[in-house]
N, C-alpha and C positions, 0 to 999 in steps of 0.2 A: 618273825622276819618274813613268813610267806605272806601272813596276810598286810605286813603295809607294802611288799612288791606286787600282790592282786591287786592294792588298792590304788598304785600307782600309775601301772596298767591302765586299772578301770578310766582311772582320772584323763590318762593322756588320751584314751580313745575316743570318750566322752567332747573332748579338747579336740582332739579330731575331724570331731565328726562336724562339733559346733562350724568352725571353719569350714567346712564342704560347703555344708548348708548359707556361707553368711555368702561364700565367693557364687555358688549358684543363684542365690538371690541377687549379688550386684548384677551376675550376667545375664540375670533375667530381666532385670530393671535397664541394662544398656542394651540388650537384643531388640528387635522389633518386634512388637506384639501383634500377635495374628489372633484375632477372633471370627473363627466361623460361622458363627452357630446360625445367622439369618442369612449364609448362601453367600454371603460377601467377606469379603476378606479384609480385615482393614488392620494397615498395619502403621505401628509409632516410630517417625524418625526423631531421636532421642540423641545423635552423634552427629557431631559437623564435620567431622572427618572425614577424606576420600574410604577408607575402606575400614573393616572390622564391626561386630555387634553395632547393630543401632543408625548406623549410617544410609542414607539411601539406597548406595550400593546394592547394599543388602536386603533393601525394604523392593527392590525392582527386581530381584533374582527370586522374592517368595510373591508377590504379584506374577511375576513371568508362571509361577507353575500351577497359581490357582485355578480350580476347580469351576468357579464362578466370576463375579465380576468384582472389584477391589476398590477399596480408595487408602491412601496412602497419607497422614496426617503428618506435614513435618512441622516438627515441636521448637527446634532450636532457632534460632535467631540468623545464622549464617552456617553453610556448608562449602566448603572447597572443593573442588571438583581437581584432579590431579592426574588423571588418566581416563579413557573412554568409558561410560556407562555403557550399562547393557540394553540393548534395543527394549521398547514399550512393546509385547506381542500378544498379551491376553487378549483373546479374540472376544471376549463379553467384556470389557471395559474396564479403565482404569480414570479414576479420578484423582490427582495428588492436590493437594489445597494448605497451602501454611496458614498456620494458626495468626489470629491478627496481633502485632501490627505487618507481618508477614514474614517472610522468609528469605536472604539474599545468597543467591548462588553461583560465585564466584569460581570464573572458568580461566583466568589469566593463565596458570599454568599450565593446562590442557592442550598440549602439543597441534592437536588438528581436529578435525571430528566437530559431529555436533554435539551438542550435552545432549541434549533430548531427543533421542531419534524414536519417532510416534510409528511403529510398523503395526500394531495392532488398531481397529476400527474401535470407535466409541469412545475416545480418551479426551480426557481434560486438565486444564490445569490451571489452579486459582491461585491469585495472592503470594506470587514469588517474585523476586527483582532477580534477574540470571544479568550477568553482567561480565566485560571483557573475556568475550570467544573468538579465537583466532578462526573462527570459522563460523557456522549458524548456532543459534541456538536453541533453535527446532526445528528440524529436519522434519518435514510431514510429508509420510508417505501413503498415508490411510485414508481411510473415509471418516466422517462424523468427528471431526476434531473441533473441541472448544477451546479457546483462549480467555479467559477474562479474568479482568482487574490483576495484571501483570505489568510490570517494568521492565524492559528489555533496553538494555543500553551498554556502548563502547565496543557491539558487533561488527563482524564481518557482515553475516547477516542474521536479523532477527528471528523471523519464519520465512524459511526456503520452502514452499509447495511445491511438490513434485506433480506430473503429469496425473496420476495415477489418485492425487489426493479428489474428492470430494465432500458435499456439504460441510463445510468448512465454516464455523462463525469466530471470529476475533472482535469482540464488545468490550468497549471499555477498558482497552489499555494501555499505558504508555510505551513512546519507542523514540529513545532520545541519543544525539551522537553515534550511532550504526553508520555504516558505508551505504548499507541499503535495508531499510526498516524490515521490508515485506516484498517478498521475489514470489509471483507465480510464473510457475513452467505453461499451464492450459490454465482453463476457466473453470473445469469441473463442474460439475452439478451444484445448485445453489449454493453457492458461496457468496458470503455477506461480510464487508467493513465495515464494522456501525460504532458511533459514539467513540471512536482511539483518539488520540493526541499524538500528535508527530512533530520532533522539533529537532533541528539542527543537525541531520543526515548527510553525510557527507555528497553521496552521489543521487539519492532517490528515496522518499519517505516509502513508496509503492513503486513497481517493477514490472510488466505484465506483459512479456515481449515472448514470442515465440519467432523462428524463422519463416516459416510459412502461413497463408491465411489458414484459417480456422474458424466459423462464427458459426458452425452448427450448434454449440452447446448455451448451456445459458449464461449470459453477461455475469461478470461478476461484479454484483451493487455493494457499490462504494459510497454510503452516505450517513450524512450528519459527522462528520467527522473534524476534527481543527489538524490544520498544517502550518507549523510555524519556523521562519528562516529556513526552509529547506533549498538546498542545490537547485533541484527538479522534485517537486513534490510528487506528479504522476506521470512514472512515463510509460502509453500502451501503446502495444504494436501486433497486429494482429490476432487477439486474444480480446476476443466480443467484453465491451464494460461500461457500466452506466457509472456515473460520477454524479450522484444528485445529493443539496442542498448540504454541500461544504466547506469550509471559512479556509481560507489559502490568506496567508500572513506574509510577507516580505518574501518570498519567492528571487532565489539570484538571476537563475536563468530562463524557468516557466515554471507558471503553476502546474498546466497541464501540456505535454507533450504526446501528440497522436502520431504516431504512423499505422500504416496498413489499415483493414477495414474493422468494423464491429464498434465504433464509438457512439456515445448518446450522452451529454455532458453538457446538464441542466439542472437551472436555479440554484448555483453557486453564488457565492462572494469571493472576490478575489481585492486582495488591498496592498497595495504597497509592493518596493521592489525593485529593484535594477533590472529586470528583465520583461518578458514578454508576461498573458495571462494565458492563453493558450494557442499553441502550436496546433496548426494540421498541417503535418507536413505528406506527402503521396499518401494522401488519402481517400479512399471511396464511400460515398455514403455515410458522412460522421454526421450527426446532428447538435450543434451547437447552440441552445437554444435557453434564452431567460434568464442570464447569467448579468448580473451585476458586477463592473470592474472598474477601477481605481485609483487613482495615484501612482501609475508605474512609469517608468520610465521611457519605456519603449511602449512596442503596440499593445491594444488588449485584445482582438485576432488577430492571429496572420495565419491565412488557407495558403498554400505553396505546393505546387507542380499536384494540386487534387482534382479529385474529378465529382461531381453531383453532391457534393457537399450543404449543405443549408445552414445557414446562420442566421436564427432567426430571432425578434421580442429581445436582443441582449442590450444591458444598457449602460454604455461607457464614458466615464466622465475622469476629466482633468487626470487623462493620460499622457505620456508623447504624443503618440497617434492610435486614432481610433483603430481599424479596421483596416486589412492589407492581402488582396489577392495577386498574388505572381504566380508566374505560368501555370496556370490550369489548363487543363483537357477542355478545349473548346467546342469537340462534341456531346461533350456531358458536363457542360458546366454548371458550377458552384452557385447558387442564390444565398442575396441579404436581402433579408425582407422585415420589414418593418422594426428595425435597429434604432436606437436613441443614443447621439455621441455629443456631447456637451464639451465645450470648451476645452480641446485637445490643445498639448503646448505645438502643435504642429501640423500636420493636415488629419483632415477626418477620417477621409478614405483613400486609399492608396491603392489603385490599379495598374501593376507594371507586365506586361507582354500578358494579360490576361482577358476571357469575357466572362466575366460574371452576368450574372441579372441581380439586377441594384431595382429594389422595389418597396416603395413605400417608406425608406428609411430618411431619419432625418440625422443635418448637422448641424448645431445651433453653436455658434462662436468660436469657431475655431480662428486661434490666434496664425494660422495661414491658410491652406486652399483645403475649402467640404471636400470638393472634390480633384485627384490629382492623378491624372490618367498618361500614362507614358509604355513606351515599347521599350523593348529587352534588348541589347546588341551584343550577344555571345563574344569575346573575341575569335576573330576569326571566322565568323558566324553569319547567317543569312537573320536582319531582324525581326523579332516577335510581334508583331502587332497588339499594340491592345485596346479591345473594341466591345466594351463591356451595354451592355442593354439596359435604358435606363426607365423608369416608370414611375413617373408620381411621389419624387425624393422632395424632402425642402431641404434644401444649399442653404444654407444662412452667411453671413458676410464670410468674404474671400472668392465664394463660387466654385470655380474652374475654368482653367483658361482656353478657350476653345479655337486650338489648334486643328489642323485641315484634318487630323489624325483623332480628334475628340469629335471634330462634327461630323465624321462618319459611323462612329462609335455605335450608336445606336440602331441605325438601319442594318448595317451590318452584321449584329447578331440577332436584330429581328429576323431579316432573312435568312441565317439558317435555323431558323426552325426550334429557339436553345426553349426546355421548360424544365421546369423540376416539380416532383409531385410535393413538393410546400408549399409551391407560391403561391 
């Protein structure tokens, strides 16, 4: 009798133990896997779930304590996001990358906050779709942040930049139905748009407004990149930015919208549209230059209340109307200089209470007037004159009708003195 109750004993403990060892190994197989051994930390998202073994959650709280620098592998197909993650703060870096075909990380129930908040320098992030955040869904407030071959779509906003971000590169990724794709606070230190796609944003595929001027730091180049049906594809305001050699696609209201100083926004395509191709609106110093535009509706410039602006080599065909300066700064006025406007539904150039210098540019068929110069009457107002300086344009059919107020046009702004260092 004692030995088949030893034996029984033995049996259950055995039985025991087996169990221990089977429920350790499932938890080891659903925990994140941390290997150290070459100084890096790299750990396995195995769980789609907001929180427990295996889940991101969890895979950010053992990167947060690492010793070195990390990358973060997520394995599953889609995760849920259901409450705040915990801020990105390894100061040696962190990489998360899903496994291809990638990874989608679903933030609909996430109360406020951003999923991804980047506080630590050096971090990246490859090959996820993050998708409906009632708020960003990356908050960047570091330096050296990478972005590529991600999906960002049905945000508040995509990547929010904070003041404080630099070298910043976003290559290569999509950012589709946001309110506003890509908000910068400053310009920071080289920061680059290169090669993204942006499509049907509700207010702005790109953002780039500050209160105050600012152009001490470096532009932030925005190029090669495709804009399609967006609101306002670019709108900057006093935050220094180049916009070179990018396809702008149906545009509702602009392709590109300027205010304040630090713009340079050259050899684009702009096609198609209900609205304008680019705005300067109170602008100093923008250069608008070698841009190809299109089939819009409305004008493909229009300079408005700026000052020393240059418009120069861009070439506009079968828009409403070409080119439109109102009220500019008539002691530092705006030059078009050698412009090409082809068969606008409507006049070429539209000069209203303003003096540009009009030089060397042509208008060849325009289905009303090359050129259509008029003043401004405020209500209640003293009138604007507009007395723009002309040089060496060819007018093709329609001309410009030369009222007492168009033939003094030109001597007028010769005499004061107007030049700009492009012409």
């Amino acid at each position: 009798m004692r030995v088949s109750r030893r034996s029984s004993v033995a049996i259950g403990v055995l039985v025991l133990l087996s169990a221990v060892v089977a429920v350790g190994r499932w938890y080891e197989k659903q925990s994140p896997a941390a290997d150290q051994s070459a100084g890096n930390t790299l750990v396995n998202v195995t769980n789609g779930g907001d929180r427990g073994p295996g889940t991101l959650r969890e895979a950010l709280f053992i990167v947060a304590a690492a010793k070195g620098s990390a990358t973060i592998i997520v394995t599953v197909p889609r995760i849920t996001v259901q409450t705040a993650l915990p801020p990105l703060v390894n100061p040696h870096g962190v990489n998360i990358v899903a496994r291809p075909p990638g990874a989608q990380v679903d933030a609909h129930a996430l109360a406020s906050g951003a999923v991804f908040d980047i506080a630590g320098p050096n971090t990246s992030i490859e090959g996820l779709h993050i998708s409906n955040c009632p708020g960003a869904a990356i908050l960047l407030r570091a330096a050296r942040f990478h972005l590529r071959a991600t999906t960002i779509d049905g945000c508040d906003v995509g990547v929010e930049a904070a003041e404080n971000a630099s070298d910043t590169l976003l290559e290569g990724n999509h950012f589709m139905k946001n309110k506003i794709a890509v908000r910068f606070g400053a310009a920071g230190h080289n920061t680059v748009v290169d090669k993204n796609e942006f499509a049907n944003d509700k207010e702005a595929a790109l953002w780039a407004v500050r209160s105050g001027s600012d152009v001490r730091g470096d532009p932030i180049s925005v190029h090669d990149n495709r804009f399609s049906d967006e609101h306002t594809s670019i709108v900057a305001g006093n935050i220094p930015i180049l916009v070179e050699r990018n396809d702008f696609f149906n545009s509702q209201e602009a392709a590109v919208h300027l205010v304040g100083a630090g713009a340079v926004i050259r050899g684009n395509r702009i096609s198609g549209g209900a609205g304008m191709g680019i705005v300067a609106e109170n602008v100093r110093s923008a250069i608008i230059d070698n841009n190809e535009i299109d089939g819009l509706a409305a004008y493909g410039v229009m300079v408005r209340g700026s000052a020393n602006t240059l418009v120069r080599g861009n070439r506009v065909h079968n828009t409403g109307y070409g080119l439109a300066f109102v009220l500019g700064d008539a002691k530092s006025p705006s030059t078009a200089v050698e412009n090409t406007i082809i068969e606008t539904k409507f006049n070429g150039i539209d000069v209203i209470g303003d003096s540009p210098i009009l030089r060397r540019n042509q208008v060849l068929r325009p289905h009303a007037l090359a050129l259509h110069v008029d003043g401004f009457s405020p209500p209640g107002g003293q009138k604007v004159e507009a007395q723009p300086f002309l040089d060496n344009n060819t007018f093709d059919k329609g001309g410009w009708t030369p009222t007492a107020a168009n033939s003094a046009a030109s001597s007028a702004a010769s005499a004061s003195g107007a030049s700009h260092p492009g012409q």
